[in-house]
Backbone as CSV, one residue per row, in Angstrom:
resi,resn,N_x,N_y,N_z,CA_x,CA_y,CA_z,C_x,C_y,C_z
1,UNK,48.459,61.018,127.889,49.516,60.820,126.921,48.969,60.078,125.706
2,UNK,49.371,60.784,124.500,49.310,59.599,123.096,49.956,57.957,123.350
3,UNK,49.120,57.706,122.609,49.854,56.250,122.560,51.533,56.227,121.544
4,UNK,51.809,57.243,120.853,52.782,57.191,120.321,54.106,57.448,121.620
5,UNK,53.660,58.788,122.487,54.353,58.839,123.270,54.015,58.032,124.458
6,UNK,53.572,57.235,124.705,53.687,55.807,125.524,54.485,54.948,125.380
7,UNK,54.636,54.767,124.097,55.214,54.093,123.343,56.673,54.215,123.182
8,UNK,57.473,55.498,123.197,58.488,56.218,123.347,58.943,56.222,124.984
9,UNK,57.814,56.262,125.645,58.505,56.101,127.155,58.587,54.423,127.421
10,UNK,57.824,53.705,126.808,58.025,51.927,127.043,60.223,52.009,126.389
11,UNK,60.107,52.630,125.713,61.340,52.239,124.771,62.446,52.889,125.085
12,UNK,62.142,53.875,126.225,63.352,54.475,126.944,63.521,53.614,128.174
13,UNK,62.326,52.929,128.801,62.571,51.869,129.774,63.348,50.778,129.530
14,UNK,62.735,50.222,128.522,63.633,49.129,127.654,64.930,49.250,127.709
15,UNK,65.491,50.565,127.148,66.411,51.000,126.853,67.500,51.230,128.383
16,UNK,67.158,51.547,129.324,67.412,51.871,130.528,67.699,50.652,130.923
17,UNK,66.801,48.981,130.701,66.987,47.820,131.369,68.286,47.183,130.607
18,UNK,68.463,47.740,129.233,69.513,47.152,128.805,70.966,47.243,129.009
19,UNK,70.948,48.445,128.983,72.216,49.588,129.734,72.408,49.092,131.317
20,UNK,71.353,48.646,131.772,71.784,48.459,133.327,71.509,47.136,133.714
21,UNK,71.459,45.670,132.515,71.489,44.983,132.682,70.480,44.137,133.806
22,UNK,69.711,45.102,133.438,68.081,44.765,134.622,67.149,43.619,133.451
23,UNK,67.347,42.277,133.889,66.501,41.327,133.494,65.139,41.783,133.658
24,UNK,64.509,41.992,135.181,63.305,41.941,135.548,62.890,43.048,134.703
25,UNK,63.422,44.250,134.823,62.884,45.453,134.443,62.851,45.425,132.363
26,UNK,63.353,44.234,131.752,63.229,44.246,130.185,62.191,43.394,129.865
27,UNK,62.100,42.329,130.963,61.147,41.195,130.492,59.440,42.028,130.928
28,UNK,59.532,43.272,131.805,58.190,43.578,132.521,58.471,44.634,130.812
29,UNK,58.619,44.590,130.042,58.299,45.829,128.626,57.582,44.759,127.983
30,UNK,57.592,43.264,128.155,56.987,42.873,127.429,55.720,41.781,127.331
31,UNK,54.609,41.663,125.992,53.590,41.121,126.699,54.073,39.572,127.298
32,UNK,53.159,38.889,128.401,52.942,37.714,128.016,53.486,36.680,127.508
33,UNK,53.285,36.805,126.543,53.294,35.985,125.061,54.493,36.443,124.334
34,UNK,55.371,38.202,124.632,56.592,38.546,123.926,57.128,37.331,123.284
35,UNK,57.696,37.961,122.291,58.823,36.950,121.563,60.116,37.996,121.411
36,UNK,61.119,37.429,121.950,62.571,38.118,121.382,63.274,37.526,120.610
37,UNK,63.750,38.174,119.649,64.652,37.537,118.579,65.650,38.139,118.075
38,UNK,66.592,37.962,119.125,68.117,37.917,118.873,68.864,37.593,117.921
39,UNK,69.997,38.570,117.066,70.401,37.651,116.074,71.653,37.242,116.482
40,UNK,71.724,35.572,115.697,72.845,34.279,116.273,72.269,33.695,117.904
41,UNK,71.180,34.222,118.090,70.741,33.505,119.539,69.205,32.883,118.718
42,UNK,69.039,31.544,120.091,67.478,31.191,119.349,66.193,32.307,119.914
43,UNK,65.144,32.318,119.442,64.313,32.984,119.578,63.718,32.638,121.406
44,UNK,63.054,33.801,121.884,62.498,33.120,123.315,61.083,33.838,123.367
45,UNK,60.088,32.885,123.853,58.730,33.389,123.771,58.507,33.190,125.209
46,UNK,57.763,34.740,125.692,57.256,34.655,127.160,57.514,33.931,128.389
47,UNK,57.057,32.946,129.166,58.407,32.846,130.039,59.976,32.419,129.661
48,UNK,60.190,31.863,128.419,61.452,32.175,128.253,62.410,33.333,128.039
49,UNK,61.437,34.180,128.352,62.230,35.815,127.863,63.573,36.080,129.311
50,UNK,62.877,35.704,130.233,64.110,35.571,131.856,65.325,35.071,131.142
51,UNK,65.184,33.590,131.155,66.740,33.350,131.146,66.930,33.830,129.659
52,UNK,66.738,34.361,128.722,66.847,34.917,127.058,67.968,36.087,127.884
53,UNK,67.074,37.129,128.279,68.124,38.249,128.785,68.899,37.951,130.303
54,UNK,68.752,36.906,130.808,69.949,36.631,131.690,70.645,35.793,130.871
55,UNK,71.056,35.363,130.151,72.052,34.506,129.284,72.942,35.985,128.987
56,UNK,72.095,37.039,128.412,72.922,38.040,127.187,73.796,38.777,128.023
57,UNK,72.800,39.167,129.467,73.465,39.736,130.288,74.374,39.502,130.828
58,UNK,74.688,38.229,131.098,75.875,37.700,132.101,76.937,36.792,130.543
59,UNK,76.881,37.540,129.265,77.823,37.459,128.855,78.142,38.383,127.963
60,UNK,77.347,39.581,128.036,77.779,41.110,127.812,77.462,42.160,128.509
61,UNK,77.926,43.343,128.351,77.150,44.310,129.271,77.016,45.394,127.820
62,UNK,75.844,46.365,127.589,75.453,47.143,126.370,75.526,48.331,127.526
63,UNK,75.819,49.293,126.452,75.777,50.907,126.538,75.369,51.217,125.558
64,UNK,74.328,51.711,124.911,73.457,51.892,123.796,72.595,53.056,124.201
65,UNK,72.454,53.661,122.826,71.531,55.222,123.083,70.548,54.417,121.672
66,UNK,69.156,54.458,122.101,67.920,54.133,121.102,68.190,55.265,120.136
67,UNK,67.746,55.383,118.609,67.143,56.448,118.122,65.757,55.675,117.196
68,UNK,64.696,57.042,117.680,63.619,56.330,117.138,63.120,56.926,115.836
69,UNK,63.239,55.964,114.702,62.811,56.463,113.450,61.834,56.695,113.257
70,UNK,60.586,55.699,113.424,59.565,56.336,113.543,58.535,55.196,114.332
71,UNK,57.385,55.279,114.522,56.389,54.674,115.171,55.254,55.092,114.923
72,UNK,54.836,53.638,114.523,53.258,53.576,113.614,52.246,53.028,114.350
73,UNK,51.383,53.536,114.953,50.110,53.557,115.572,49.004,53.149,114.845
74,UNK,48.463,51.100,114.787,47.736,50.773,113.735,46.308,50.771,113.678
75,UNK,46.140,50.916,115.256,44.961,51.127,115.937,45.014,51.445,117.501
76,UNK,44.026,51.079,117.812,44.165,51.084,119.316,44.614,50.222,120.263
77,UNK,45.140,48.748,120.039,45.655,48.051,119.827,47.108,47.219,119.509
78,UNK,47.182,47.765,118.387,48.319,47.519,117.757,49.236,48.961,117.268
79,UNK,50.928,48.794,117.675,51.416,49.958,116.639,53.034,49.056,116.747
80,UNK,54.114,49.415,115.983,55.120,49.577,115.828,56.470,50.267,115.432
81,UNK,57.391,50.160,115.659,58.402,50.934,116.068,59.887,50.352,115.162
82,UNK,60.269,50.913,114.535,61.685,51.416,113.630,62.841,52.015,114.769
83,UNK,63.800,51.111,115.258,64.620,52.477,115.925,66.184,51.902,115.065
84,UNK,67.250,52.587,115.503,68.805,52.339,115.473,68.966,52.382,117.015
85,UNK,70.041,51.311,117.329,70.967,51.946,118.303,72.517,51.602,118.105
86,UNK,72.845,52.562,118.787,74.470,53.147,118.733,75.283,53.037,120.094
87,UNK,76.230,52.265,120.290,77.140,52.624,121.529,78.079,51.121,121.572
88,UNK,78.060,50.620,122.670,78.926,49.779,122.621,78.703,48.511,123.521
89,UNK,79.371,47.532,123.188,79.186,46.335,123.953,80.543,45.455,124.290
90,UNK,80.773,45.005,125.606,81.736,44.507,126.822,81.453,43.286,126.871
91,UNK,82.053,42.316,126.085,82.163,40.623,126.262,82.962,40.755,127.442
92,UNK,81.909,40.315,128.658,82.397,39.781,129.854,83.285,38.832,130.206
93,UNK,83.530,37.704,129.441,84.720,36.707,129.606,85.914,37.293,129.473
94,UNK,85.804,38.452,128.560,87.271,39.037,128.351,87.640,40.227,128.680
95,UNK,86.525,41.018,128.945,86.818,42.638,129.012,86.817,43.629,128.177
96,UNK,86.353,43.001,126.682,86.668,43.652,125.214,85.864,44.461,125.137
97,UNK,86.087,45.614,124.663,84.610,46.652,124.135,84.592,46.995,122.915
98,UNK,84.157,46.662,122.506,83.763,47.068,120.782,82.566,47.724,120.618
99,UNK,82.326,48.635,119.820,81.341,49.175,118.770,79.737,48.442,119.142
100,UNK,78.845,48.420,119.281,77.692,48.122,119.049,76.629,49.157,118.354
101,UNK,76.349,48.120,116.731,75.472,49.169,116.217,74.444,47.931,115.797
102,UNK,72.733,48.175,116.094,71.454,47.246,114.993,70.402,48.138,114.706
103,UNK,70.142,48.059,113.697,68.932,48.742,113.461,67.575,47.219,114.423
104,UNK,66.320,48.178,114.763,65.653,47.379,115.605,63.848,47.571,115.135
105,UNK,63.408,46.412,114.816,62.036,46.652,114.538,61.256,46.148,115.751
106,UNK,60.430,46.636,116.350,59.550,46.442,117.649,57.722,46.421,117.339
107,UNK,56.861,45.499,117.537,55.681,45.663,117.377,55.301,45.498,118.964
108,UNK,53.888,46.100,118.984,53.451,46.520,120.287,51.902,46.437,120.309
109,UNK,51.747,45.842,121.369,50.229,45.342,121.486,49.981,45.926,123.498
110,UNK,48.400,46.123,123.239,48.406,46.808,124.655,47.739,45.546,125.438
111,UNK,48.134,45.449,126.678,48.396,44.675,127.659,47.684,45.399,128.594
112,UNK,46.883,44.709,129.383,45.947,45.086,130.808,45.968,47.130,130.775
113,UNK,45.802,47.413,129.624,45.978,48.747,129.271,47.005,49.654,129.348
114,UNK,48.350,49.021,128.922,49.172,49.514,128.971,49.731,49.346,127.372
115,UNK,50.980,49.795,127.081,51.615,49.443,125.711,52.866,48.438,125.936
116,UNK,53.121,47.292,125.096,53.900,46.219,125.736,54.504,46.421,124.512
117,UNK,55.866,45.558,124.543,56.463,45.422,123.308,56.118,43.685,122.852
118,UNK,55.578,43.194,121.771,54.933,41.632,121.497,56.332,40.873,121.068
119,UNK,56.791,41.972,120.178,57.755,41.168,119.353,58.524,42.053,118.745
120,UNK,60.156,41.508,118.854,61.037,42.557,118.817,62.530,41.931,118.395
121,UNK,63.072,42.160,117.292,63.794,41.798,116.486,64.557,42.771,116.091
122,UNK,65.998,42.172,116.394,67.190,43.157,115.499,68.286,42.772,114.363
123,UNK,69.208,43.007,113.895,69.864,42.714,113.307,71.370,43.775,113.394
124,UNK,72.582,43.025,112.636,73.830,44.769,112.613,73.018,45.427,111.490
125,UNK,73.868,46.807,111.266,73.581,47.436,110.272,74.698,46.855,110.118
126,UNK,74.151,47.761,108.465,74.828,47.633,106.833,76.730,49.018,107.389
């Protein structure tokens, strides 16, 4: 497989841990050292990435479909990733479901020879 499409299957996993609220299975997408950066949450670097997505999880649940804009391969090494996602999100205290839309920038560094996600940041759209 390309590393682009490695890269595309790391981000359907991702994508799969979020939807199903699998801690173990979001924090294993990323290196080490990951940093997540949530927006209105503080940032969490490597072992803080556990309780980062058990906090989000046990006070939302996401249904989200990725779309990937594009992904830039900088070497062998390094590449990153442009996506949107679209669907919706369930504040657990209340039961509410609203709309969930962020555009998402992802950089990716390879790990014991695999493709990891390093650092990964979203925001809403416009």
């Amino acid at each position: 497989m390309s590393a682009e499409e490695d890269i595309r299957e790391l981000l359907a996993t991702y994508e799969r841990a979020l939807n199903t609220d699998d801690t173990a299975l979001a924090v294993s997408c990323y290196t080490q050292d990951g940093v997540f950066m949530p927006t209105t949450l503080p940032t969490a670097v490597g072992p803080e990435l556990t309780q980062a997505y058990d906090a989000v999880f046990a006070a939302i649940h996401l249904a989200v479909v990725f779309t990937i804009d594009e992904v830039t391969v900088f070497s062998d090494t390094a590449a990153a990733a442009l996506t949107r996602s679209n669907g919706t999100q369930t504040v657990r205290a209340t039961s509410t479901t609203t709309p969930e839309s962020n555009r998402e920038l992802f950089t990716f560094a390879i790990e014991d020879g695999r493709w990891k996600i390093s650092r990964y940041m979203f925001n809403k759209s416009a």
